[in-house]
MARBA-3410 file (N, C-alpha, C, O; in Angstrom, 1 decimal):
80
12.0,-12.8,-8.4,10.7,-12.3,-8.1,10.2,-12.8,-6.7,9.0,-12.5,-6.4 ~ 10.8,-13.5,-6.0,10.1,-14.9,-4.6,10.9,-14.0,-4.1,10.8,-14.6,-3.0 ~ 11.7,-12.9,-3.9,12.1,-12.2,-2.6,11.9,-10.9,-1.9,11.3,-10.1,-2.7 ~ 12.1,-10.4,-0.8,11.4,-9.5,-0.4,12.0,-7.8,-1.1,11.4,-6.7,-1.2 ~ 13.2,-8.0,-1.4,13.9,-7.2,-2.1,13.3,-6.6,-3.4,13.1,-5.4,-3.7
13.0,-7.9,-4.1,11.7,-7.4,-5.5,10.9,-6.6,-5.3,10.8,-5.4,-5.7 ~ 10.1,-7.5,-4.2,8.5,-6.3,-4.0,9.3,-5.4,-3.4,8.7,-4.4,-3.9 ~ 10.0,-4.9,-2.7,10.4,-4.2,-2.0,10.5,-2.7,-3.0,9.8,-1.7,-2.9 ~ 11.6,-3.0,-4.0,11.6,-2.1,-5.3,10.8,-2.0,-6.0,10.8,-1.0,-6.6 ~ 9.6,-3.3,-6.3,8.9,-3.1,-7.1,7.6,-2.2,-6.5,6.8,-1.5,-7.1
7.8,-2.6,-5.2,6.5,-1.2,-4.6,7.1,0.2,-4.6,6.3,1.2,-4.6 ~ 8.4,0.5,-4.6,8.9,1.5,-4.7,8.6,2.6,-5.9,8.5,3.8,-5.9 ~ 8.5,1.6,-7.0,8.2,1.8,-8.7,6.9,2.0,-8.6,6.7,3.2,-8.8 ~ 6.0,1.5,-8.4,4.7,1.7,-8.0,3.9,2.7,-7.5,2.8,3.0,-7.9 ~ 4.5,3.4,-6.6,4.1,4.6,-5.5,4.9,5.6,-6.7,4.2,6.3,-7.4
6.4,5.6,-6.9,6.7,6.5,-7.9,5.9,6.8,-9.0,5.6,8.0,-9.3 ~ 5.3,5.5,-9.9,4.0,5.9,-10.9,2.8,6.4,-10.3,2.1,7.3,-10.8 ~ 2.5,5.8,-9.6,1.5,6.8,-8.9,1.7,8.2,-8.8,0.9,9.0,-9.4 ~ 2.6,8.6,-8.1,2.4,10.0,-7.7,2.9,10.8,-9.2,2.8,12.0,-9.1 ~ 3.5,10.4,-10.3,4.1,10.7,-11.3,2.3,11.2,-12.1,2.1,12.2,-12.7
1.3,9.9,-12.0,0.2,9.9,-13.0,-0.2,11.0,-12.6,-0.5,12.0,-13.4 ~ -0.5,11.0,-10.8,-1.5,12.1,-10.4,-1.4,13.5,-11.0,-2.2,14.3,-11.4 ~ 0.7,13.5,-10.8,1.0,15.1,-10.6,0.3,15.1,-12.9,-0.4,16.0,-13.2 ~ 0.5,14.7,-13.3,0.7,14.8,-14.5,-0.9,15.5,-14.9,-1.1,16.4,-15.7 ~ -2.3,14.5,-13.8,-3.3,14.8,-14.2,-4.0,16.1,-13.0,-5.2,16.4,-12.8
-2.7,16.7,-12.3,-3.0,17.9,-11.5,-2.4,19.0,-12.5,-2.7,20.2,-12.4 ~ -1.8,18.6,-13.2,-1.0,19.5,-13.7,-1.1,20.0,-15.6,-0.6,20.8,-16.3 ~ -2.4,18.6,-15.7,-2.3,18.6,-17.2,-3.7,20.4,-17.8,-3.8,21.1,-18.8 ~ -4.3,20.5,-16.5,-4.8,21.8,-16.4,-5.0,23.2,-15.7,-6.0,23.9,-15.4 ~ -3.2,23.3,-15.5,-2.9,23.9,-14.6,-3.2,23.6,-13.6,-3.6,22.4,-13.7
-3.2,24.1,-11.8,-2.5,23.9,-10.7,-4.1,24.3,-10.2,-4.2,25.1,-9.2 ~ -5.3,23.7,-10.9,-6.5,24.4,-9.9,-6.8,23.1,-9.5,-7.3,22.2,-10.0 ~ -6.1,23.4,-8.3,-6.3,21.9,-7.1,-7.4,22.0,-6.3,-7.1,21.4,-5.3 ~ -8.5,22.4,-6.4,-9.8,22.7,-5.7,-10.7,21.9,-7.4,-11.3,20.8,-7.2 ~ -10.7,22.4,-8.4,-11.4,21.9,-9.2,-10.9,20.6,-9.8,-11.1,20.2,-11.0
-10.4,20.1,-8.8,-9.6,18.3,-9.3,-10.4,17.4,-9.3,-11.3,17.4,-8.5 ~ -10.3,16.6,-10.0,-11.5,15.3,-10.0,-10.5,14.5,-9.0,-9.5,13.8,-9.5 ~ -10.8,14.6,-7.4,-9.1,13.5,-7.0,-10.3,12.4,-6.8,-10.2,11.9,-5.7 ~ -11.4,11.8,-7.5,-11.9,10.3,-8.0,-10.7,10.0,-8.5,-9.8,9.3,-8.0 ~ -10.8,10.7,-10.4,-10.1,10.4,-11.3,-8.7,10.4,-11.0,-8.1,9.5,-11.6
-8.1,11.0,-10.2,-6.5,10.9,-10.0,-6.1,9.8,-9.5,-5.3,8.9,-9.9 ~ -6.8,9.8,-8.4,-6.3,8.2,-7.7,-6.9,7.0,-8.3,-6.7,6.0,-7.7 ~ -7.8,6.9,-9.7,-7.9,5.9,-10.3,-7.2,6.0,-11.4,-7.0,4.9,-11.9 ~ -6.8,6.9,-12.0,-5.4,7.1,-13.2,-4.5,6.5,-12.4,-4.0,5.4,-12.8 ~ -4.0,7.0,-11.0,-3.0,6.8,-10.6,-2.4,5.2,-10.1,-1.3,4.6,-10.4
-3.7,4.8,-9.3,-4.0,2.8,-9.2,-3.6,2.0,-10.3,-2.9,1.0,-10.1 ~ -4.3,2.5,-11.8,-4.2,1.9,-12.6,-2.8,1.8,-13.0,-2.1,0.8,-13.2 ~ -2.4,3.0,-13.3,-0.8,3.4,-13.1,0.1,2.3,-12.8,0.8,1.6,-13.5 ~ -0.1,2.4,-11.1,0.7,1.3,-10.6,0.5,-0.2,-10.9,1.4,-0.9,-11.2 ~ -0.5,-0.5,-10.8,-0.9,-1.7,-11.5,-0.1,-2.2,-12.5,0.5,-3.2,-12.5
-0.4,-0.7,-13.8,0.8,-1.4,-14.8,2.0,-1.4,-14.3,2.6,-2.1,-15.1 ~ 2.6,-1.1,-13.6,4.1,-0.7,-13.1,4.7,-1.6,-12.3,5.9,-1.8,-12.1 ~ 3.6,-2.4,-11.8,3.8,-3.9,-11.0,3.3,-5.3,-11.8,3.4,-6.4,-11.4 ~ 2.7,-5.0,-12.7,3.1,-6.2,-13.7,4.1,-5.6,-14.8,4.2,-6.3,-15.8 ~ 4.8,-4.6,-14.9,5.7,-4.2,-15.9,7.4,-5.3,-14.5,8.4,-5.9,-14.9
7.2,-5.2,-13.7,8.0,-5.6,-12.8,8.3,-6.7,-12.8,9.5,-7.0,-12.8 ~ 6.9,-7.7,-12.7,6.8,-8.9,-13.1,7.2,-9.5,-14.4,8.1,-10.3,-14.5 ~ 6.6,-9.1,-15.1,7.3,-9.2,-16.5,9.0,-9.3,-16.5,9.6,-10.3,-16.9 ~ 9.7,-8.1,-16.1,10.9,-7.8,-16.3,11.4,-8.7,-15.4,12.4,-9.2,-16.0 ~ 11.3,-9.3,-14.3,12.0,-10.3,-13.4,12.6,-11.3,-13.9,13.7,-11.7,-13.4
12.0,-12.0,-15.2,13.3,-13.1,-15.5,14.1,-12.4,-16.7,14.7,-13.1,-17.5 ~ 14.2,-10.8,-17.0,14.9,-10.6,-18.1,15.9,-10.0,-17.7,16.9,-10.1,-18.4 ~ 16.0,-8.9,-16.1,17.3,-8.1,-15.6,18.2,-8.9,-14.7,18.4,-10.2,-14.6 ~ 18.7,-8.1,-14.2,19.5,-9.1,-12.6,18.3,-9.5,-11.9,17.3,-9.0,-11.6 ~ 18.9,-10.8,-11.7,18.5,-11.4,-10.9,17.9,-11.2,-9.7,18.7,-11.0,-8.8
16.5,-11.2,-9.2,15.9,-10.6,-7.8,15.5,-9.2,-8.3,15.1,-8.5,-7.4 ~ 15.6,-8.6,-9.5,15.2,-7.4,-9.4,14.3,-7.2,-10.4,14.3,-8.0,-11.4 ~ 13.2,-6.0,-10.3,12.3,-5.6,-11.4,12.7,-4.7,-12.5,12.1,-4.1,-13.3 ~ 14.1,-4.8,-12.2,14.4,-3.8,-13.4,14.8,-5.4,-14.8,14.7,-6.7,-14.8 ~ 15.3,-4.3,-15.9,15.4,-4.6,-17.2,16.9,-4.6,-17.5,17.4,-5.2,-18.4
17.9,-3.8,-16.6,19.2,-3.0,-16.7,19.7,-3.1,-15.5,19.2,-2.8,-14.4 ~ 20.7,-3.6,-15.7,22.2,-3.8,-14.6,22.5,-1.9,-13.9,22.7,-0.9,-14.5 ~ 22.4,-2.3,-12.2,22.8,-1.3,-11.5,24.0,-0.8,-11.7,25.0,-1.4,-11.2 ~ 24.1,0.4,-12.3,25.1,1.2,-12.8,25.5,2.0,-11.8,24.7,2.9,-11.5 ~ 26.9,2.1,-11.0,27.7,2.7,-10.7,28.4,4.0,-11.1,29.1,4.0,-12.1
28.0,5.3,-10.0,28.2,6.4,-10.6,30.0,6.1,-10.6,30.6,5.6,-9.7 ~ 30.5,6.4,-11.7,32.8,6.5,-11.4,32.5,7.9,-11.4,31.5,8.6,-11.8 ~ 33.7,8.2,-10.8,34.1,9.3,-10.8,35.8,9.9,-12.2,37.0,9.4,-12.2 ~ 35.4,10.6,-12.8,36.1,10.6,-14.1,37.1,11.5,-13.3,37.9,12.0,-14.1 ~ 37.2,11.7,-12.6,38.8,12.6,-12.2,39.4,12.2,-12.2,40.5,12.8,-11.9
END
């Protein structure tokens, strides 16, 4: 969690929840992007990341080491 790599991903996760909350509350009534509350989006979306960076924290002493995940970085094989 003390390295720049963590935050590095873990801001990565963060900005991904965010834009995931927004699209979900642009989209939870259809696509009328003029009648958007974008107050409420970008405070869904804050909050969002918030949880997403203490969900990070949390997970730091349970995955690999240095990282905010939960699950060992899986390597695509190729089955041919």
């Amino acid at each position: 969690m003390f390295t720049a790599s963590f935050w590095k991903a873990a801001a990565e996760r963060a900005v991904k929840t965010f834009a995931q909350a927004g699209l979900a509350l642009l989209t939870g009534d259809g696509l009328g992007v003029l009648d958007v509350d974008w107050g409420q989006v970008g405070s869904v979306g804050l909050l969002a990341a918030i949880a997403s960076v203490l969900t990070s924290i949390v997970s730091s002493g349970v995955g690999p080491v240095g990282s905010p995940s939960v699950v060992e970085d899986s390597k695509a094989t190729d089955a041919a």
